[in-house]
C-alpha positions as CSV (number, residue, x, y, z in Angstrom):
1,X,0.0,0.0,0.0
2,X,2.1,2.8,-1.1
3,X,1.8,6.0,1.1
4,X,1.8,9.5,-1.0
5,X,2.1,12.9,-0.1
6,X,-0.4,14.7,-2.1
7,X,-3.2,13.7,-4.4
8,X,-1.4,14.3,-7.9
9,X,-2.2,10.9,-9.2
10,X,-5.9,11.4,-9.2
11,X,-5.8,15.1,-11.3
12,X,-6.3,13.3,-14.6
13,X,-10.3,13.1,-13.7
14,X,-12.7,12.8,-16.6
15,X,-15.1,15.8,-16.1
16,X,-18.5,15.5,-17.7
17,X,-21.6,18.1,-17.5
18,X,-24.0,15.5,-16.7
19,X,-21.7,14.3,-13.8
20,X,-20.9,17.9,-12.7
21,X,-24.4,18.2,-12.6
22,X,-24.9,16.3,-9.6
23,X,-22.3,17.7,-6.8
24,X,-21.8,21.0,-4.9
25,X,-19.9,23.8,-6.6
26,X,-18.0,23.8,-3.3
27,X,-16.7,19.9,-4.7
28,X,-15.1,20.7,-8.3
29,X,-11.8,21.1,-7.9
30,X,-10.0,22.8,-10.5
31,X,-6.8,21.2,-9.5
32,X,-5.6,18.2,-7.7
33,X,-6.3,18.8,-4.0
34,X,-3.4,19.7,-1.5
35,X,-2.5,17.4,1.5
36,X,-0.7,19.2,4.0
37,X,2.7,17.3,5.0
38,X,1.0,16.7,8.6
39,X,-1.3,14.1,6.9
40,X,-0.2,10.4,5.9
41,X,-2.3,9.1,2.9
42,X,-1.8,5.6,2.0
43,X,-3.2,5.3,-1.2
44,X,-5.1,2.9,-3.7
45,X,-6.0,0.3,-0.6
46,X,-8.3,-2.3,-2.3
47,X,-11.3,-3.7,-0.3
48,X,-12.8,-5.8,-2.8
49,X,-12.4,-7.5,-5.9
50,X,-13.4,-4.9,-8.6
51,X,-10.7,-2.6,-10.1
52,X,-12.5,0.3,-8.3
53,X,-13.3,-1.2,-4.9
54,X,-9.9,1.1,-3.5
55,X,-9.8,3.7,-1.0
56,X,-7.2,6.1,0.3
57,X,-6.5,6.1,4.4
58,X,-6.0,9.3,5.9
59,X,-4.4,10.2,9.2
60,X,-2.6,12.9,10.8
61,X,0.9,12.0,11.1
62,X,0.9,13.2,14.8
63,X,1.3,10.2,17.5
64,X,-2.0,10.2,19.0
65,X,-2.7,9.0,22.7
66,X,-4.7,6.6,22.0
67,X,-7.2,5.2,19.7
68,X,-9.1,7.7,16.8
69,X,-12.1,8.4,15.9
70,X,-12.8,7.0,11.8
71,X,-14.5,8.6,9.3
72,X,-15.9,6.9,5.9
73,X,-16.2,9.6,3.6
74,X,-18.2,8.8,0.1
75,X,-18.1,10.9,-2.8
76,X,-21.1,12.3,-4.8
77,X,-22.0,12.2,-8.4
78,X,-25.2,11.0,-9.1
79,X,-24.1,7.5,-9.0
80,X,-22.9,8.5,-13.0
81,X,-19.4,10.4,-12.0
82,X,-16.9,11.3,-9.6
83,X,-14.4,10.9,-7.5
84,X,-12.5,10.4,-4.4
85,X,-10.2,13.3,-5.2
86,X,-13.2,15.7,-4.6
87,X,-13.6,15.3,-1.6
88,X,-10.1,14.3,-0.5
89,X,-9.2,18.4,0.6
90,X,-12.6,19.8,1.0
91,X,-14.3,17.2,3.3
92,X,-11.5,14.6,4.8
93,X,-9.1,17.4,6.2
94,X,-11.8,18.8,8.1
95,X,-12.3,15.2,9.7
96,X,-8.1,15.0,10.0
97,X,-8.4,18.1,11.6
98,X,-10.6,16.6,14.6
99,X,-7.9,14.0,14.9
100,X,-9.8,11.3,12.7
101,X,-8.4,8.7,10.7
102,X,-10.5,8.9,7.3
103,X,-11.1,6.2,4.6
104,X,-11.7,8.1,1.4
105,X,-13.6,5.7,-0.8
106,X,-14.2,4.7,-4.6
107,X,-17.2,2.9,-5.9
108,X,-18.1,1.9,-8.9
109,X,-20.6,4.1,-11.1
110,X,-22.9,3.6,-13.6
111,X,-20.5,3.2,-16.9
112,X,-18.7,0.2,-14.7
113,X,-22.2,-0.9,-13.2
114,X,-25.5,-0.1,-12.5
115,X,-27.4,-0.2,-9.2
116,X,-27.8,-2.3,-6.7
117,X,-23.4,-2.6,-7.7
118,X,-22.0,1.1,-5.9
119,X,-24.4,-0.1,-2.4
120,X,-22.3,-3.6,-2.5
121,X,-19.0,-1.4,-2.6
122,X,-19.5,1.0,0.1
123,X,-20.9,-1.7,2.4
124,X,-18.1,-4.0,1.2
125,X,-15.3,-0.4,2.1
126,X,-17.6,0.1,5.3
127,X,-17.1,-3.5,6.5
128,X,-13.5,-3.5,5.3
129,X,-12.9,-0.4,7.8
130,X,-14.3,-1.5,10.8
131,X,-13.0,-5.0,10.9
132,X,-9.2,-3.1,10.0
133,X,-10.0,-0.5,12.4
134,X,-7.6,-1.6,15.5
135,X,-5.2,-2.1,13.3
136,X,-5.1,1.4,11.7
137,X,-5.9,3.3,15.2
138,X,-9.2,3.7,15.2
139,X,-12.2,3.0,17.8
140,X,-14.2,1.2,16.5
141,X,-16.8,2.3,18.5
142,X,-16.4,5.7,17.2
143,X,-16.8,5.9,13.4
144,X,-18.6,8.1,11.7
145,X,-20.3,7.6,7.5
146,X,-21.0,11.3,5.6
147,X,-21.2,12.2,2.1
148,X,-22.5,14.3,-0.4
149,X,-25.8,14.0,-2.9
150,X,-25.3,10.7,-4.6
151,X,-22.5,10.1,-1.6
152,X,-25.6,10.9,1.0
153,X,-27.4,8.2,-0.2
154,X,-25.0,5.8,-0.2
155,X,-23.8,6.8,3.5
156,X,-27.4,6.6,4.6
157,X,-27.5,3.1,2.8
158,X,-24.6,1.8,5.0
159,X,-26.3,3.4,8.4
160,X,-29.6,1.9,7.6
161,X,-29.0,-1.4,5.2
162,X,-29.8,-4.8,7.5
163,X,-28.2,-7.6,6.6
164,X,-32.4,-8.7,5.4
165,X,-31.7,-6.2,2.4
166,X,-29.4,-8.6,0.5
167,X,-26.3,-6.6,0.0
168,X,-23.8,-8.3,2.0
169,X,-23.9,-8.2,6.1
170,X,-24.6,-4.6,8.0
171,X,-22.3,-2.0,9.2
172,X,-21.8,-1.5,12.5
173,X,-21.0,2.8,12.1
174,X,-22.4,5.1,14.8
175,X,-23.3,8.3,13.3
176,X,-24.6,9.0,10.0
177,X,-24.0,12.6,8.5
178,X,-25.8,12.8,5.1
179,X,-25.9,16.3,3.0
180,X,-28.5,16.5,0.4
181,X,-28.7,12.6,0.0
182,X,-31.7,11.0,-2.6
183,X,-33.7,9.2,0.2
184,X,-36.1,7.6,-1.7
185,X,-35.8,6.5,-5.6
186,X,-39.5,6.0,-6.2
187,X,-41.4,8.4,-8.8
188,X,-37.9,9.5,-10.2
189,X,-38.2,7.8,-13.5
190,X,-40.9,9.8,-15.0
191,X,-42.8,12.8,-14.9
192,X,-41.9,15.9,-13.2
193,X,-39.8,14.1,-9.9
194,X,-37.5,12.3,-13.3
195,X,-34.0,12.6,-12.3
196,X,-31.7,11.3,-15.8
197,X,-28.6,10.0,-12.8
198,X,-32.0,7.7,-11.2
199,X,-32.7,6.2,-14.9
200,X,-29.0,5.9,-15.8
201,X,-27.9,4.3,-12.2
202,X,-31.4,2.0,-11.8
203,X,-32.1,1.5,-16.1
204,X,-35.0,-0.2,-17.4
205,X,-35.4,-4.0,-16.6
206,X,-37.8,-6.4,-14.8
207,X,-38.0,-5.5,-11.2
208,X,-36.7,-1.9,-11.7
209,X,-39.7,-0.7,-9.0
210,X,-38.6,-3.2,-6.6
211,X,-34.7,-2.9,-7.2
212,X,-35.3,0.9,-6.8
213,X,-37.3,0.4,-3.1
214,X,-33.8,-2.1,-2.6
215,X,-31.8,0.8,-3.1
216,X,-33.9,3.5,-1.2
217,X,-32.6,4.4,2.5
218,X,-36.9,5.1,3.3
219,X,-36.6,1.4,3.0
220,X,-35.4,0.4,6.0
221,X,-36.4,3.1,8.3
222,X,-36.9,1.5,12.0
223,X,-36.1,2.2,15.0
224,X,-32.7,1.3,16.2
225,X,-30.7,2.7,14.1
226,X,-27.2,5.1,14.6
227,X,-28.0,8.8,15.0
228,X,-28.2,10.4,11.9
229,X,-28.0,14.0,10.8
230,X,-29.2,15.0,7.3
231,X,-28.3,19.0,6.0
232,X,-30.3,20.0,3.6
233,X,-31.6,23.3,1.2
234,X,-34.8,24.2,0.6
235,X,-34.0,25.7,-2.9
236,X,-31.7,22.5,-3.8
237,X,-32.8,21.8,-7.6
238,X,-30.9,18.6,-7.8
239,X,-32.1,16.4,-4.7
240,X,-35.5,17.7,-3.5
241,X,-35.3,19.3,0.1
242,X,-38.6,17.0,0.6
243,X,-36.2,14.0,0.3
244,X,-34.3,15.1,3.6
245,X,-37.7,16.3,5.4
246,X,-39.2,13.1,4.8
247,X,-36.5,10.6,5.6
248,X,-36.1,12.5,8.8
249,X,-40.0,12.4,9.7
250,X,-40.0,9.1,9.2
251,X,-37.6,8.5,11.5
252,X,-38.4,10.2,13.9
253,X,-41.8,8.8,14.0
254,X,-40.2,5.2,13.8
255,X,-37.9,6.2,17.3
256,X,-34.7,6.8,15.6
257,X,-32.6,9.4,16.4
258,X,-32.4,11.7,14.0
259,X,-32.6,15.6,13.0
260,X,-32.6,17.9,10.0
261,X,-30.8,21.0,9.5
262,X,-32.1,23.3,6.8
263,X,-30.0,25.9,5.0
264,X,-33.1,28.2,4.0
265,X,-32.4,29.1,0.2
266,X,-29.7,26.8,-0.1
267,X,-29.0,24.8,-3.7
268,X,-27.0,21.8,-4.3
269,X,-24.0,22.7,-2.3
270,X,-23.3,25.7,0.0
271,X,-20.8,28.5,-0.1
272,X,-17.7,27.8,2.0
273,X,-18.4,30.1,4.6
274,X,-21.5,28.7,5.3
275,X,-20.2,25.1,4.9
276,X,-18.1,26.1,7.7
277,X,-20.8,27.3,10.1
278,X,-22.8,24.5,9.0
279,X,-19.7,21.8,10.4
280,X,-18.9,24.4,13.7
281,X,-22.5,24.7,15.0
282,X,-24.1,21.3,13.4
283,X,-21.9,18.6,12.5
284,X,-18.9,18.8,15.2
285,X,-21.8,19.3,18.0
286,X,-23.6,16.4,16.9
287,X,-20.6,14.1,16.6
288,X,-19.7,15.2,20.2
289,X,-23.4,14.7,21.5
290,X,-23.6,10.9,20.1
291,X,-19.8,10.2,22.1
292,X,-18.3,10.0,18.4
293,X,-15.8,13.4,18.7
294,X,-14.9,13.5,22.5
295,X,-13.1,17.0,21.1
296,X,-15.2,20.1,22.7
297,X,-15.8,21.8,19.1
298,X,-15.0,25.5,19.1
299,X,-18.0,27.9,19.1
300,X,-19.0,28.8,15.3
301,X,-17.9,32.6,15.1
302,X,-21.2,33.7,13.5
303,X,-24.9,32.3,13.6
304,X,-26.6,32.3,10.2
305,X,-30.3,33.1,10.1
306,X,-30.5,30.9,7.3
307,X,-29.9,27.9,9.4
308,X,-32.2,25.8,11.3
309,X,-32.2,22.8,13.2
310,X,-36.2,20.2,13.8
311,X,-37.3,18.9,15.1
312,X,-36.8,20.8,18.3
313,X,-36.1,18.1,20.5
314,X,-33.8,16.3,18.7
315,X,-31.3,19.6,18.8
316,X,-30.1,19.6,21.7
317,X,-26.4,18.6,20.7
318,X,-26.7,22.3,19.2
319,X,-27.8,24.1,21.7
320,X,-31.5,24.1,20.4
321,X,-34.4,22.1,21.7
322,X,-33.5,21.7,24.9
323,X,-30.9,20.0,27.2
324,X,-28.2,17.8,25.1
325,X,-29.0,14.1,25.2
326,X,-26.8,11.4,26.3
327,X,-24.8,9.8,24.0
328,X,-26.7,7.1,22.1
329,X,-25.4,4.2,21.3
330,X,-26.4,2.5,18.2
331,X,-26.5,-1.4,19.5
332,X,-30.3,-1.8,20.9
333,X,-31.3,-2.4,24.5
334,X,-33.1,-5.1,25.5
């Protein structure tokens, strides 16, 4: 597993409209992103058998005093593009920076294989990490899955997939973080809710309705289940803000654990100032609530109006809603 520096081997990235289409302004790099010399990356680490089942480990070089906190980070693209490189600079250092050990993964897309095949992967990379977590420092009681739009989904889909779904035996992560993740896949093939990535990632065959409900997180919506923070915009054009809202309702009305930050006028992807704030006064607070980050996150230095956390009681982590909760484990109580 050869260890790298920086992540110039993974600038020659095929760029396509359709694919750009599909991720946050605030993840197209328009060169190769720049890991700082405190960060080990051991690159190209292959958890299954496909040529694109690799991932890259990042850690900070800095001896820690004792076990990390892991990350599985997952790249967007509407299941039709991407890659790992986008979201090597702009989403794992942030995790490096909380002292995590981060496994940036690759999946395979629709031009290698079409759905269920990049939900096999990432449960295949999430597995991979958690039985390899002693060994590269981390707790494994501790880790954390987040990604972005088509990497939402598929970081809901290793928080919530049961072993009943088919797709390989669960994960055992902690804490979901999903931004802007497709929640549920049904009425996306036609009419005015058709989304081209849905039809190119679940094409047309026998079963497609079922296979699509397979591949939905709404599936499998019950009640013990990790904590799980969704951020979403209202004015998002790409992944319906109702596809946050609803998976969250549900939830909650299930038993889970789970709240919904809204970025009020947001699109497809948020400025980097307000990414920021949304990470200070959301994600770090919520991470430390559920016993993930045991790191007191530093007050955000300004409060948006355009952020909001619901419901209400489910915000405490944030300093809304109420008292903070205990931490919550994910393994049910008898």
């Amino acid at each position: 597993m050869p260890e790298r520096s920086s992540y110039a081997f993974l600038c020659t990235v095929m760029w396509t409209a359709s694919a750009l289409g599909q991720i946050p302004t605030e993840s197209w790099p328009l060169k190769p992103p720049v890991i700082p010399e405190t960060v080990k990356v051991t690159a190209d680490v292959r958890y299954g058998p496909n040529p694109q089942n690799v991932l890259d480990i990042l850690e900070p070089k800095a001896a820690a005093r004792g076990l990390r906190p892991g990350a599985i980070v997952i790249h967007g693209g509407g299941w039709t593009g991407g890659s790992r490189a986008w979201v090597a600079e702009l989403v794992c250092l942030r995790f490096i920076e909380k002292g995590f050990v981060v496994a940036n993964v690759e999946y395979r897309v629709t031009r290698e294989a079409t759905a269920p095949a990049a939900v096999v992967d990432v449960l295949q990379a999430g597995r991979w990490f958690v039985e390899n977590a002693r060994r590269l420092g981390v707790d494994s009681r501790r880790i954390v899955v987040t990604g972005d739009s088509a990497g939402g989904h598929l970081a809901l889909m290793v928080g919530l997939t049961p072993d009943s779904a088919g797709f390989g035996s669960a994960v055992p992560v902690h804490v979901v973080v999903n931004f802007f993740g497709i929640t549920d896949l049904s009425g996306q093939f036609e009419g005015p809710n058709r989304r081209s990535y849905t039809v190119q990632w679940v094409p047309q065959q026998p079963g497609r309705s079922e296979l699509a409900r397979r591949v939905s997180p709404l599936t499998y919506v019950r009640k013990h289940l990790p904590p799980i923070l969704t951020v979403h915009g209202t004015a998002d054009p790409t992944v319906s803000y109702s596809q946050g809202l609803k998976l969250t309702e549900a939830l909650n009305a299930a038993g889970a654990r789970a709240a919904l930050v809204t970025v009020t006028g947001g699109s497809h992807g948020f400025p980097r100032v307000q990414t920021d704030e949304i990470y200070d006064q959301y994600v770090w607070p919520f991470l430390r609530g559920t016993g993930v980050l045991k790191i007191r996150p530093v007050p955000p230095k300004t409060r948006s109006g355009a952020l909001s956390c619901a419901p209400r009681n489910r915000c405490g982590f944030a300093g809304e809603g109420g008292r903070p909760r205990r931490p919550v484990s994910a393994t049910p109580v008898p």
